[in-house]
C-alpha positions, 0 to 999 in steps of 0.5 A: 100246711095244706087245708087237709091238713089243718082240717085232718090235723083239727078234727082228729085233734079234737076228737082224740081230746074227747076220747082221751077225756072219756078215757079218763073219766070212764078209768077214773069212775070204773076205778073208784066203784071197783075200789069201793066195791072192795072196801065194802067187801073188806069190811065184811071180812073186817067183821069176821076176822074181829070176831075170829079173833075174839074167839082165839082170844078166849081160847088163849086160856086153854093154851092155844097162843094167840097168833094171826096163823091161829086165827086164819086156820080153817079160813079157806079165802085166798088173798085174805091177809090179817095182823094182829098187835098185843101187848106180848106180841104181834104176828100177822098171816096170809091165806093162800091156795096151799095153806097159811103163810105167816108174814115176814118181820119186813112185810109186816113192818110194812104193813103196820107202818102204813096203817099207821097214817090212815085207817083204810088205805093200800099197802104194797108187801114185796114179794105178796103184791098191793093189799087194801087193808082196814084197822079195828081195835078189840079189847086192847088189840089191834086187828088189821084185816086186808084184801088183795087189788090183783083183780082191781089193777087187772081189771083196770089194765084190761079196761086200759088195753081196750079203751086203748085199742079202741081209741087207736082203731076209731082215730085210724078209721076217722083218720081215714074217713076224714081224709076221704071225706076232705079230699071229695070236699075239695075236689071242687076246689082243685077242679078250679085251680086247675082250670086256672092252671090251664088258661094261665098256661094259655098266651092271652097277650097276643093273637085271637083267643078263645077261653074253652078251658071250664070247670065241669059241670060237676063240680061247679055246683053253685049249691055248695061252698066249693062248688060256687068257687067253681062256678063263679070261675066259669061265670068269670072266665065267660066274661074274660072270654067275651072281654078278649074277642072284643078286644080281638075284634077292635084290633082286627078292626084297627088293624084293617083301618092301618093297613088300609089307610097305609095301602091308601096313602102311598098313592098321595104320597107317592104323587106328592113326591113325584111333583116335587121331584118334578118342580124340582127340575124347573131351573128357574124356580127362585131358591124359597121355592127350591127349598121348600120344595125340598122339605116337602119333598124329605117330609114325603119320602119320611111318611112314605117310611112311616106308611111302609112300615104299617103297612108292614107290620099290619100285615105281618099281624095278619100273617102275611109278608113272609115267604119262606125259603131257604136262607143263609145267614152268614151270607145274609149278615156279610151283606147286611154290614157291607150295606151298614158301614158305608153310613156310619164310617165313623164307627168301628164295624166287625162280623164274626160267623163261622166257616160253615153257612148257617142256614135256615128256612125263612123269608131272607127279605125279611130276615135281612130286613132284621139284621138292617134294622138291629145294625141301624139301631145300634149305629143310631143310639151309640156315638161315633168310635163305637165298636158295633159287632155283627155274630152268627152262630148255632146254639142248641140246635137254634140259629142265633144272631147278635148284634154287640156294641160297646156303647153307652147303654140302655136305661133299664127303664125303657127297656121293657117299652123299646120293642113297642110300636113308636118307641123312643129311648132316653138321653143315652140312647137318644134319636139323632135321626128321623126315625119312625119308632117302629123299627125294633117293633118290626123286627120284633113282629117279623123274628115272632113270625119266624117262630123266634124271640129276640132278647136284650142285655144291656150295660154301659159298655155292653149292649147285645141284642140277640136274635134266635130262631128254631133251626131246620136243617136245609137238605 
């Protein structure tokens, strides 16, 4: 449950506890005084009829039977109930609104049996309702007097229906209050989750960033509990804003030094390869001399690919190096296998594309540049008789290309890194030439500048890296 819920759920739960437990000890004590209210107006009535019925007994003399009816003539009390036990006999009576009615063989029954277990308690006589009934005694005859609990039990209902009502409106009208007063509570609260929402939306990863996103100021007010979450978040955010620019900064730096270093070294370096190919031509060099020079030589023209390939990717940081213009895949891909077959004959090289040229708008040197550098991965890293399959195809309105091999695979463990700048893969995909490291980098940087991505799926046996970029139709 959400934290208004629980606290809904707490407060209107201990509340109705305590209106429950008012509720009873209000009924209870209400109760009780009504009762004892009752019970002394019984006794009262318990007097008189005791007197009533010794005056009918001595009346008895004059002929006049003794019965609870006699008694009760001239009584104008409704509700007044009274049963008399003698040695000939025993009758008992109710006063009404319309006279006196006598009591039934099954409800006076009743009524005797329940006086029999105690003095004072309460009867229900069917069809004449709940009685409260006492017991005197008065020369040999038992005299039971008793009043009606109609006005008790609907006072008692009364009391019930409105304690009840009133504690289903106040729980209501807590129940709405509380939910207003949690929800402005919180407000703070979901101010900063959705400010962290945001810039968890936003791409720290790469790229000049700046963090704008705030809690308002509003509902950051370090004067409160939620709202010193709000404004610990804006203090943590300055920081992380501050943290990413110098971070920003030491790579736009770094960025410069590479690309400048890069752009410097390709004078000495070319000047290095330029004089080993010319010593080279020096017949009478002895053969130590032509070999090392011939090392200097490879070893130069590898740094020169190392230089290039900074250079290339500082650049591309930056923005930079891309040309765009209209390009056709399917051509672009026919050419990059014909220029692939030729250094692996050992393996086993397919294309697969569609009749219809896929077009794009691009840099189709750079772009080509990608196919190069996918086909070369996938001949370097598989061994020979590898069948290696170059597709394009259009798919949901993108531009998708794909390189397949049926080679041993990748290790799931260098898979995440093989994209990184000087990244190398394991046994199974091992090096065999001299490679920089940086080609997948560079395809990596060059399909991001086009607006794309590139994924990998690999298993032995069944390795694919697919290239797609967001298509715009060329006119």
């Amino acid at each position: 449950m959400t934290l208004q819920t629980r606290l809904m759920a707490a407060v209107i739960g201990f509340v109705s506890l305590i209106l429950i437990i008012v509720a009873v000890i209000t009924s209870a004590t209400l109760g009780q005084a009504l009762e004892g209210r009752l019970q002394d107006q019984l006794n009262r009535i318990a007097s008189q009829t005791t007197v009533l019925v010794k005056q009918a007994q001595i009346l008895t003399v004059a002929g006049r039977p003794l019965t609870a009816q006699n008694v009760l003539a001239g009584q104008h009390y409704p509700g007044l109930l009274l049963a008399i036990a003698f040695e000939d006999g025993a009758s008992g009576a109710l006063v009404t609104s319309e006279g006196t009615t006598v009591l039934s063989d099954a409800q006076f029954e009743a009524l005797t049996d329940a006086v029999k277990t105690s003095p004072n308690t309460s009867v229900m006589l069917d069809g004449l309702g709940s009685f409260s009934v006492t017991v005197r005694e008065s020369g040999g005859i038992g005299i039971v007097t008793g009043l009606p609990r109609d006005e008790v039990q609907s006072t008692m209902a009364q009391l019930l229906t409105v304690i009840t009502l009133a504690t289903l409106g106040g729980l209501i009208l807590l129940a709405l209050t509380t939910t207003i007063t949690i929800r402005m509570s919180l407000r703070p609260l979901r101010a900063v989750a959705a400010t962290a929402m945001r810039v968890a939306n936003q791409p720290l990863d790469r790229g000049e960033v700046t963090i704008t996103e705030r809690v308002p100021t509003y509902e950051a007010d370090p004067r409160t509990e939620t709202g010193l979450v709000g404004a610990s978040l804006n203090k943590l955010l300055d920081h992380v804003n501050d943290s990413l620019a110098s971070r920003q900064n030491n790579e736009e730096r770094m960025r410069r030094f590479v690309a400048d270093a890069s752009h410097e070294l390709r004078t000495p370096l070319a000047s290095i390869r330029g004089y080993s190919e010319l010593s080279l031509r020096d017949r009478t060099l002895p053969d130590t001399a032509q070999t090392a020079l011939e090392r200097i030589q490879a070893q130069s023209l590898r740094m020169t690919r190392l230089v290039e390939d900074l250079l290339l990717l500082a650049r591309l940081d930056e923005g930079q190096e891309l040309v765009h213009g209209t390009v056709d895949l399917t051509q672009l891909a026919l050419e990059g296998l014909a220029d692939a077959r030729p250094t692996a004959p050992e393996h086993h090289w397919s294309i697969d594309v569609p009749e219809e040229p896929v077009t794009m708008l691009g840099d189709a040197g750079r772009l080509h540049q990608v196919v190069a550098n996918l086909l070369a991965n996938a001949r370097t890293h598989t061994p020979a008789g590898t069948q290696i399959t170059l597709g394009v195809a259009v798919e949901n309105d993108q531009a998708v290309i794909r390189v397949h091999d049926d080679g041993p695979g990748i290790d799931p463990q260098v898979r995440d890194e093989m994209f990184a700048r000087f990244a190398r893969g394991d046994s199974s995909r091992a090096r065999q030439t001299g490679g920089t490291g940086l080609g997948l980098a560079i395809v990596k940087a060059i399909v991001e500048g086009h607006d794309g991505e590139i994924s990998v799926e690999s298993e032995p046996g069944n390795t694919t890296f697919a290239v797609r970029f967001p298509r715009t139709p060329v006119v």
